[in-house]
C-alpha positions, 0 to 999 in steps of 0.5 A: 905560831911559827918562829924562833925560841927565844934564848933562855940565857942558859949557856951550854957547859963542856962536860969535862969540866965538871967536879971530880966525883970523890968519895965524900960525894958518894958519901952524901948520894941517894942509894938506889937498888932496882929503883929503889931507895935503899939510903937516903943520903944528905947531911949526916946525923946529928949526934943530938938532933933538935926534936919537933914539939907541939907548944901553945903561945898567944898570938901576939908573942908568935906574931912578933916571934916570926916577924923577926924574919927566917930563924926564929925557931933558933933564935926562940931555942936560944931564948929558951936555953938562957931563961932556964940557964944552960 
């Protein structure tokens, strides 16, 4: 079928406005030598990261768990935090 596209909405955008590239920016970037990964960039680590666990709750406490919407995972460590008294 012959005819115009139709426009995406997506206008175009002048190169010469793009960011600076500082040294934070190179700080966060992917290291690649000949293809291949040498550092994953991305946030820094956390001097004490949060370490997955496998735990077995009933259904019906996850269930109302996760209803409460995105973050429930840190809102349960919180839970957690208070009912052993750190």
């Amino acid at each position: 079928m012959s005819g115009n596209k139709t426009n995406t909405g997506h206008e175009w955008i002048d190169p010469d406005d793009a960011p600076e590239l500082t040294d934070a920016f190179f700080e966060q970037a992917d290291e690649y030598r000949g293809g291949v990964l040498v550092r994953k960039g991305g946030r820094p680590k956390l001097a004490n990261p949060k370490r997955p666990v496998h735990i077995r709750l009933d259904p019906d406490l996850l269930d109302r768990l996760r209803a409460s919407g995105p973050g429930w995972q840190s809102r349960v460590n919180a839970m957690l935090r208070k009912a052993v008294g750190m």
